[in-house]
C-alpha positions as CSV (number, residue, x, y, z in Angstrom):
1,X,4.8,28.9,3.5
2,X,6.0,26.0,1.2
3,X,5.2,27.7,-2.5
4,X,6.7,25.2,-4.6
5,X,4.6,22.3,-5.4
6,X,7.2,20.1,-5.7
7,X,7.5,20.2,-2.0
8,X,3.8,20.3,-1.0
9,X,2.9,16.4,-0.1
10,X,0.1,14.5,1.8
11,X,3.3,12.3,1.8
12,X,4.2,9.2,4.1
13,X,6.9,8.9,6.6
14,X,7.6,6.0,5.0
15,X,7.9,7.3,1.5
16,X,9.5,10.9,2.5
17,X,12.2,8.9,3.9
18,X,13.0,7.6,0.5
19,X,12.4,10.8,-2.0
20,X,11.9,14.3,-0.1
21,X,14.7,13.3,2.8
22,X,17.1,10.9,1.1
23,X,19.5,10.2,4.0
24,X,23.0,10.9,3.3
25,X,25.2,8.2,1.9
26,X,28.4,7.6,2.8
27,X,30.3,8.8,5.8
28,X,29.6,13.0,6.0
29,X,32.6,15.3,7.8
30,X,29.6,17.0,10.0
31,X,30.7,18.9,13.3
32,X,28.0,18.1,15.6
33,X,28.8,20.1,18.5
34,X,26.6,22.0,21.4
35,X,26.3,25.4,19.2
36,X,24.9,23.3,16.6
37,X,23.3,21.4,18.5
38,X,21.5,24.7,20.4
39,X,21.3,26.3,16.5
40,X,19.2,23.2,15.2
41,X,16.9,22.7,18.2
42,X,16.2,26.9,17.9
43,X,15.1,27.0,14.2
44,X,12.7,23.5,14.8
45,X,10.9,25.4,17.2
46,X,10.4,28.5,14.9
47,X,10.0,26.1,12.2
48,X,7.2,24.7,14.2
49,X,6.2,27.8,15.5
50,X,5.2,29.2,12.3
51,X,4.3,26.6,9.9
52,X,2.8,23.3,12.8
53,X,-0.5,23.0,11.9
54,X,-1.5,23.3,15.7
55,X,0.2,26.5,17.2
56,X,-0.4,24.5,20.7
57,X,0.8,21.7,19.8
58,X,4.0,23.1,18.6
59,X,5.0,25.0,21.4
60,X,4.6,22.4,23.4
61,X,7.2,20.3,21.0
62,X,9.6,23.5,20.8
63,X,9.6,23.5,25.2
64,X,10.5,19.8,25.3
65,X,13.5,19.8,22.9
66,X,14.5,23.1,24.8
67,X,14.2,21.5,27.9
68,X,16.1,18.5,27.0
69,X,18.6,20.4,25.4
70,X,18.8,22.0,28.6
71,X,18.9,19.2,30.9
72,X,21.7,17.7,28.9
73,X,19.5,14.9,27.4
74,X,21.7,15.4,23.6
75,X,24.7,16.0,25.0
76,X,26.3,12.4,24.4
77,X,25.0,12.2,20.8
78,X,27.5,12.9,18.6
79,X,26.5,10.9,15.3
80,X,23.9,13.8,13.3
81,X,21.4,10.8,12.2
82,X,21.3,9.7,15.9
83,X,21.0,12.9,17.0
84,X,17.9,13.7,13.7
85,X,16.2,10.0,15.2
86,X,16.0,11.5,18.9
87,X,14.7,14.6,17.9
88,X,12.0,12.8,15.5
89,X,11.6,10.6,18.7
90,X,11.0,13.5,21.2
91,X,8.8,15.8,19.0
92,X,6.7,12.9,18.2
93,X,6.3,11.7,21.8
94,X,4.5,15.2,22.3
95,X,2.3,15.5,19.3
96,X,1.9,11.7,18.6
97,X,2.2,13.3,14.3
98,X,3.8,10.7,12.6
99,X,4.3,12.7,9.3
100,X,6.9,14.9,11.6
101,X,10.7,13.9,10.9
102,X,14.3,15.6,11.5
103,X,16.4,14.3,8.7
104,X,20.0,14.6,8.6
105,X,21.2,15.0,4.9
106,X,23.7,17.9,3.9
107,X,22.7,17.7,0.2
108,X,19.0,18.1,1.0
109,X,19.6,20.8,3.1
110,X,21.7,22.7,0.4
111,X,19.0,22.4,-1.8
112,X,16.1,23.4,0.2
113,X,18.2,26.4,1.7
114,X,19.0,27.6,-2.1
115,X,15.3,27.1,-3.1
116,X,13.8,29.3,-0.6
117,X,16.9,32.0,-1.7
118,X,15.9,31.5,-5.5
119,X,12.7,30.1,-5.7
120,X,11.3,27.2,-8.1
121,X,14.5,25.7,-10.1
122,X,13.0,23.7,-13.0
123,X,15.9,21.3,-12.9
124,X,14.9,19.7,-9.6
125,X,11.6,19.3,-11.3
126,X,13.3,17.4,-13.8
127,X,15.3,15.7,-11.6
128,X,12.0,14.7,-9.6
129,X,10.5,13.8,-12.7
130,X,12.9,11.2,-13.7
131,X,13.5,9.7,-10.2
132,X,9.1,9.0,-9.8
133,X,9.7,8.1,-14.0
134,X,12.2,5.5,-12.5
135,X,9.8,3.7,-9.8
136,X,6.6,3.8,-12.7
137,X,4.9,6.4,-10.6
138,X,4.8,4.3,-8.0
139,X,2.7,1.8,-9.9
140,X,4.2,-1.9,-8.8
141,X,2.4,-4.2,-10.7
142,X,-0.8,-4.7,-12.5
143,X,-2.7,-8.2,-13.2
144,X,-6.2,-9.8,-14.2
145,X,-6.6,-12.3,-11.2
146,X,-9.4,-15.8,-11.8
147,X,-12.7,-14.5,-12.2
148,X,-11.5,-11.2,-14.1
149,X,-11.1,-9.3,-11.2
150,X,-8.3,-6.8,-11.6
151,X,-5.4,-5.6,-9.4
152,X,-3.3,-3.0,-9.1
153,X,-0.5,-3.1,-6.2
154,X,0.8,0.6,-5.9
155,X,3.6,2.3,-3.6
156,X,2.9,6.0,-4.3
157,X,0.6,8.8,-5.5
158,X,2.6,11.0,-7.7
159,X,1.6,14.1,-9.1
160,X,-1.0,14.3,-12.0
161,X,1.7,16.2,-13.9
162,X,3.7,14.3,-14.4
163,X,1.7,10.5,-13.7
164,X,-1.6,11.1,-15.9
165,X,-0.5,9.1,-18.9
166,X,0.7,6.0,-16.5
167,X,-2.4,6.2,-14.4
168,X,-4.4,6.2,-17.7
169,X,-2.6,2.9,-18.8
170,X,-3.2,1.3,-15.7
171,X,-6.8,2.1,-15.6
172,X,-6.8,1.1,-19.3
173,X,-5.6,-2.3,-18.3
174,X,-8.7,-2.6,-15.7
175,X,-11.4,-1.0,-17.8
176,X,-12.8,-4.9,-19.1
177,X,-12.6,-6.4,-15.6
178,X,-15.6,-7.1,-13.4
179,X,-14.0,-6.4,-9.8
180,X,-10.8,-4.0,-8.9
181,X,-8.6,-5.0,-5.8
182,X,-6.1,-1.5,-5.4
183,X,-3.4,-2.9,-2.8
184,X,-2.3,0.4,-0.6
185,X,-0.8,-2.7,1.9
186,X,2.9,-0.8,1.0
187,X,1.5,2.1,0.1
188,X,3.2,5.7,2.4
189,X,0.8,8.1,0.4
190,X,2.1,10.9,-2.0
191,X,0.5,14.1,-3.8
192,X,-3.5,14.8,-3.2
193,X,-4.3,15.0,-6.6
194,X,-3.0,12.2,-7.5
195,X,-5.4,10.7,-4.7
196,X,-7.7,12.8,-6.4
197,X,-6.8,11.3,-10.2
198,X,-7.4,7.8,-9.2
199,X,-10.8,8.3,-7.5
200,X,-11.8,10.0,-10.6
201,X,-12.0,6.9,-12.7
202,X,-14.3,5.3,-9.9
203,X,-17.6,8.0,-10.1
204,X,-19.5,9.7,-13.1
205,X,-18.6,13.1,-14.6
206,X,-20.7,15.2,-11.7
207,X,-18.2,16.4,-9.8
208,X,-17.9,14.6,-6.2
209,X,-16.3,16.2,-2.9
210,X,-13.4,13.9,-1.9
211,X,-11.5,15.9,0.7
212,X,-10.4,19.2,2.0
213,X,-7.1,20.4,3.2
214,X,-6.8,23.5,5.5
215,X,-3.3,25.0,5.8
216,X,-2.5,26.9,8.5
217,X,0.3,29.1,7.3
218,X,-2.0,30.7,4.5
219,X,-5.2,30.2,6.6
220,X,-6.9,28.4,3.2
221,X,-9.0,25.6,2.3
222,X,-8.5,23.6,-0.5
223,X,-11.5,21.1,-2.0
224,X,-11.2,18.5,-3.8
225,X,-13.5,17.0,-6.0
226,X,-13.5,13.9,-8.6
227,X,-12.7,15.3,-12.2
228,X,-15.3,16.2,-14.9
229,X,-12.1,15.0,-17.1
230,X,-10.0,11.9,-16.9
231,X,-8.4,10.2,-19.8
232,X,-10.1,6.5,-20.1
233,X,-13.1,4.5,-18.9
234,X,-14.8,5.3,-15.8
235,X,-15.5,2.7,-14.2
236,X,-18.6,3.2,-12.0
237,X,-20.4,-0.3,-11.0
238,X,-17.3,-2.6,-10.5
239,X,-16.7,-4.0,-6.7
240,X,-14.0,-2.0,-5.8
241,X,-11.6,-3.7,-2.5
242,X,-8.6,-1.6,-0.6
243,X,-6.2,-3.8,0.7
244,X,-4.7,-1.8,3.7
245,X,-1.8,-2.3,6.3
246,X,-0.3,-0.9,9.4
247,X,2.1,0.4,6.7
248,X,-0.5,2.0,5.0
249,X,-0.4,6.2,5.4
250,X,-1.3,9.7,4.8
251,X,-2.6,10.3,1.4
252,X,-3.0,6.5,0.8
253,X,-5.2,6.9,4.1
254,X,-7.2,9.9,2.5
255,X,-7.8,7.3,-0.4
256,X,-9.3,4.8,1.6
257,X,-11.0,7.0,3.5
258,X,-12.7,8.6,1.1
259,X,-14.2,5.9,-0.6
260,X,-15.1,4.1,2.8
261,X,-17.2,7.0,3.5
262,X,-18.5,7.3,0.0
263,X,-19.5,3.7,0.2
264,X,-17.1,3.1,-3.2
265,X,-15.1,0.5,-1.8
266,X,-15.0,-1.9,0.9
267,X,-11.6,-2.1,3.3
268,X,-10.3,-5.1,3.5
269,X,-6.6,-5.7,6.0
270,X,-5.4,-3.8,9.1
271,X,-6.0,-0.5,10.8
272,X,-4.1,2.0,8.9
273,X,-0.7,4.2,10.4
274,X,-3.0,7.0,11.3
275,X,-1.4,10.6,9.3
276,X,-3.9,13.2,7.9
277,X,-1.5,16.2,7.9
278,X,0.2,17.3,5.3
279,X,3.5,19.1,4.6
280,X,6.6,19.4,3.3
281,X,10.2,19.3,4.0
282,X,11.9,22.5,5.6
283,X,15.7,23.5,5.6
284,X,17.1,23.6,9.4
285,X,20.4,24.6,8.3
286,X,23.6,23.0,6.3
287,X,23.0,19.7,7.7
288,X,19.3,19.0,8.7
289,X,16.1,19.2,7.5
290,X,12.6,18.6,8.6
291,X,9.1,17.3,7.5
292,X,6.4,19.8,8.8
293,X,3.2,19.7,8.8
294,X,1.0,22.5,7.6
295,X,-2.1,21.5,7.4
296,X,-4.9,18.8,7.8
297,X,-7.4,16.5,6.3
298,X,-11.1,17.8,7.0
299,X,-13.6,15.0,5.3
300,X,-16.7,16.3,3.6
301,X,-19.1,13.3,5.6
302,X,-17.4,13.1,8.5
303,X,-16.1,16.3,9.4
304,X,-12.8,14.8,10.6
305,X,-10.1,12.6,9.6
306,X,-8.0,9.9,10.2
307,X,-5.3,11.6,12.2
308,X,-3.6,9.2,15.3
309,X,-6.4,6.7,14.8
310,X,-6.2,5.3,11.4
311,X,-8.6,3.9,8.8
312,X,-10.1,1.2,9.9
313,X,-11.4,-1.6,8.0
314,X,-14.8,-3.0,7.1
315,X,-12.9,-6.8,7.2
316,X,-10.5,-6.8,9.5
317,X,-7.8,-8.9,8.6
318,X,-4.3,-9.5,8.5
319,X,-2.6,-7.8,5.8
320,X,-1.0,-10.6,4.6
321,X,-4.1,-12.7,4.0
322,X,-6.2,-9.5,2.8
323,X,-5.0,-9.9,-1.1
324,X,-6.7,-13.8,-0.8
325,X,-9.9,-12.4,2.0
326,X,-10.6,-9.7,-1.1
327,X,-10.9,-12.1,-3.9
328,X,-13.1,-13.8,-2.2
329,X,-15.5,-11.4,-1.1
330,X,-15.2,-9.7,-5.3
331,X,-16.3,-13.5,-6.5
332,X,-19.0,-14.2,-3.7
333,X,-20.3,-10.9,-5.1
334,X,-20.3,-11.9,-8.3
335,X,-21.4,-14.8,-7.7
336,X,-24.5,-13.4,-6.1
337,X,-24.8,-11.0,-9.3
338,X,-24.8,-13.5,-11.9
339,X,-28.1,-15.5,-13.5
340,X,-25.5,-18.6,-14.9
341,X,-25.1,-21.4,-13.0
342,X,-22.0,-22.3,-14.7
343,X,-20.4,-18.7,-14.0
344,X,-21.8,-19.1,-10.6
345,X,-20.0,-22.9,-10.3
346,X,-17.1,-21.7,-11.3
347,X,-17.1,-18.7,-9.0
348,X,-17.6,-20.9,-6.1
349,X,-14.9,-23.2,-7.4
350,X,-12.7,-20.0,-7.2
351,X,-13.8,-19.6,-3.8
352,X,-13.0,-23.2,-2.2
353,X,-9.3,-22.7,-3.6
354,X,-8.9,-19.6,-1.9
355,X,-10.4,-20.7,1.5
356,X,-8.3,-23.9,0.7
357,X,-5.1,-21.4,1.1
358,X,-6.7,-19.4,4.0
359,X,-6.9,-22.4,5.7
360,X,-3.9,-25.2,3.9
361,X,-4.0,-28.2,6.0
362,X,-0.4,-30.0,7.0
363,X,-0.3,-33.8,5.6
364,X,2.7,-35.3,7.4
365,X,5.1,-36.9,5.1
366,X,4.6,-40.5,5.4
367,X,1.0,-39.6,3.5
368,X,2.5,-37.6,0.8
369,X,4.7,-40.4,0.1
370,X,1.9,-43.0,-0.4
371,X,0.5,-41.1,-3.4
372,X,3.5,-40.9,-5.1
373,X,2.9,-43.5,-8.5
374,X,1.7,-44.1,-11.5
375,X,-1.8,-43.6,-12.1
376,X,-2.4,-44.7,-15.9
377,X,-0.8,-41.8,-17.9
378,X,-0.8,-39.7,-14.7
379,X,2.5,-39.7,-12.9
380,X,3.0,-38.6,-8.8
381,X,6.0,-37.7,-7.6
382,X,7.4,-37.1,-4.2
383,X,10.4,-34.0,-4.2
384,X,11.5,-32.0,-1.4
385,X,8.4,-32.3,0.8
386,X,6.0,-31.5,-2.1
387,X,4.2,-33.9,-4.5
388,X,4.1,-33.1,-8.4
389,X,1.2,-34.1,-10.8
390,X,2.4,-34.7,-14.3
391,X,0.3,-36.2,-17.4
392,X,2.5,-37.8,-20.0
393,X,4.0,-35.2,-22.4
394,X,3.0,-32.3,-20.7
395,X,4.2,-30.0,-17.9
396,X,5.1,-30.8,-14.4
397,X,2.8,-29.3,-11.6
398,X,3.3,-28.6,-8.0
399,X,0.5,-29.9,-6.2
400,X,-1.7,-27.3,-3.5
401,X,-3.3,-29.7,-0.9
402,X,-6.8,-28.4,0.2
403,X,-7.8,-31.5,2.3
404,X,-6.1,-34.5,3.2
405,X,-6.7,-35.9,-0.4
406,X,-7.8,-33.5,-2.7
407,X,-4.9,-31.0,-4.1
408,X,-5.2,-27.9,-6.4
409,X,-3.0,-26.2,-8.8
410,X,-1.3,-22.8,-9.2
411,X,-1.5,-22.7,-13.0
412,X,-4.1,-25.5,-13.3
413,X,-7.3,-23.2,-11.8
414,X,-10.1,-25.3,-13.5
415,X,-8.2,-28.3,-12.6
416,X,-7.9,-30.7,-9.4
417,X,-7.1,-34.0,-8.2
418,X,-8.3,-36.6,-5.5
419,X,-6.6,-39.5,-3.9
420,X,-9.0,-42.2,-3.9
421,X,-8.4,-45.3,-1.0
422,X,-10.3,-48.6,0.0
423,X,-11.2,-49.4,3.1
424,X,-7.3,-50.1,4.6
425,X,-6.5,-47.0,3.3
426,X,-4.4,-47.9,0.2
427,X,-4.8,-45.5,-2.6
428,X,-5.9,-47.5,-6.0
429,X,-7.1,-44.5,-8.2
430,X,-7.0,-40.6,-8.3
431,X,-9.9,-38.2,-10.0
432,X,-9.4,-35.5,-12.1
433,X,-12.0,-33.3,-10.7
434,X,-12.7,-30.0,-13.5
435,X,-15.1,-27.0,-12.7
436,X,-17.0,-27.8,-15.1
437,X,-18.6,-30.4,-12.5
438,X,-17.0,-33.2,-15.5
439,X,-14.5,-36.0,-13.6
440,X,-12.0,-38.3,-14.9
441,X,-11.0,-41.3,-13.3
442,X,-7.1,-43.0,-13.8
443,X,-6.2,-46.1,-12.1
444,X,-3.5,-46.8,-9.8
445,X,-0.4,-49.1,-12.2
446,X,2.7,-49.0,-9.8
């Protein structure tokens, strides 16, 4: 069994690649050869044995590897990581677990091997510590988006320990907005309870059951619940949108998950990667190391979990237009929550520029060109295959088109402009159109 905590993670493929199995740098003097070869592919299977969630399952993965080593199948590899990838490859192609992953890295190794000898050291927790310190705790970036609705684009969920007082700032930042986007699109997954932390700020002080994880080497259950203590707001009647990817996994998954089936949020992006078991990282010997899972997610609703099928969405769309598909469906709601007819012209304002990027017609260049000009103190200009707006003594725009003759603006969000023509066609005039329903009208000079 894994006892120390700092290797116990409903972590990501994606993200154990990067900080529990940092590949060697550099070129490594490693002796790959048949005995070590034969020594490696032994200890996996007990490895799996013992600790694989599925005792099945990983006898079945410890016969293949034997059987290939066997039949010759790693004979010609003689580069370790190559040699880690095909194993990854082959004990995959059995149990279809995607959080299971040989990793070549002498300096992981020694320090896994010399943990289990010593126990906790309190320098790799410092070590750890600073290296999460240096990516914000796997917070990205945080922003109030048109119509106060806030986001929050994440990587990771570190551990409470050591993340409570930057997930307290983040939430801080949300508490005044009226909608919360949390974009998991990049997101590999991390420690359950900081899962756990973030759900927190979503439901009242009763206590709700999020998830369970059952380990099989100690045969236990763990629960967990939303905290009767979280520092901050709680934020309990705001739209809440998940943005989710292919990328998307593990304990980002269990996040998603559990507020899908606790109808606290509403999906928005792709199927996610499909890993509910969680782990940690294992010593092979002086050169490799493994990812292996112990346990597995067991949802309080739904009696199962995510595992090889992934969270699906309630909108299914791609992941790169799920940030834009999100904001609309926060303002629409708003929209339909609101009693003021300006608030709710201005949502729907919000809206048209956002299906205006879903959807951003092509103008061929010979009718971008005709609008370039003067338009009284409005100036048009035609640069690289985009048009700039610019009203004298002020800022220069990029112009957005959103039909043939109407354009929007990036930093202008109240503001927009339409090409007015005659009946050949020639453009004499251009409106300011505001969302306040108000237009302006400027004549064509040159």
């Amino acid at each position: 069994m894994l006892k120390l905590k700092i290797l116990i993670l409903f972590v990501g493929f994606m993200i154990a690649a990067k900080i529990s199995f940092a590949q060697q740098d550099g070129f490594v003097n490693f002796n790959l050869d048949s005995k070590v070869k034969e020594q490696t592919i032994k200890k996996i299977s007990r490895l799996l044995d013992e600790n694989y969630i599925f005792p099945d399952m990983a006898k079945k993965m410890g016969e293949l590897i034997k059987q290939n080593l066997t039949a010759g199948t790693y004979e010609k590899i003689d580069d370790p990581m190559k040699f880690a990838e095909k194993l990854t490859e082959d004990l995959q192609s059995v149990s279809k677990d995607k959080h299971i992953r040989v990793r070549f890295s002498p300096e992981d190794s020694k320090r896994l091997i010399e943990k289990e000898k010593n126990g906790n050291d309190k320098n790799d927790e410092k070590h750890w510590n600073e290296m999460m310190k240096k990516e914000n705790y796997g917070f990205k970036k945080v922003e109030r988006l048109p119509g106060n609705i806030g986001y929050v684009d994440f990587r990771n969920f570190a551990s409470p320990d050591y993340s409570r007082e930057t997930v307290a700032s983040v939430m801080k930042f949300l508490e005044n907005t009226d909608a919360i986007i949390f974009d998991l699109r990049l997101n590999g997954g991390g420690d359950p309870a900081g899962v756990q932390l973030m759900c927190s700020y979503l439901f009242n002080e009763t206590p709700v059951h999020l998830n369970s994880l059952y380990y099989r080497p100690t045969d236990e259950t763990k629960e967990y619940w939303t905290l009767r203590k979280i520092e901050g707001k709680r934020m309990l009647d705001v739209p809440v949108y998940v943005l989710t990817s292919k990328f998307t996994f593990s304990g980002a998954e269990e996040f998603s998950y559990n507020l899908k089936n606790l109808k606290r949020a509403t999906i928005v992006g792709e199927t996610t990667g499909g890993g509910a078991h969680p782990g940690g990282a294992m010593a092979i010997n002086e050169g490799f190391s493994m990812f292996v899972p112990t346990g597995r997610a067991i949802n309080p609703i739904t009696n199962t979990n995510w595992e090889g099928t992934g969270v699906s969405p309630d909108v299914d769309v791609k992941s790169e237009l799920a940030l834009e598909q999100a904001q609309i469906l926060a303002l629409k709601k708003l929209a339909e929550s609101s009693k003021d007819e300006q608030e709710i012209m201005t949502y729907n304002w919000m809206v048209e520029s956002l299906n205006a990027l879903l959807n951003a017609p092509v103008i061929d260049e010979t009718m971008l060109k005709s609008y370039a000009g003067t338009y009284d103190d409005r100036t048009i200009t035609y640069e690289g295959g985009k048009l700039y707006y610019q009203r004298k003594g002020r800022q220069k725009y990029a112009m957005t088109p959103m039909t043939e003759d109407t354009f929007m603006f990036k930093d202008l969000e109240f503001f927009r402009l339409k090409f007015v023509k005659d009946a050949l066609g020639v453009v004499y005039e251009v409106n300011g159109l505001y969302n306040d329903g108000h237009v302006d009208k400027s004549k064509r000079t040159n």
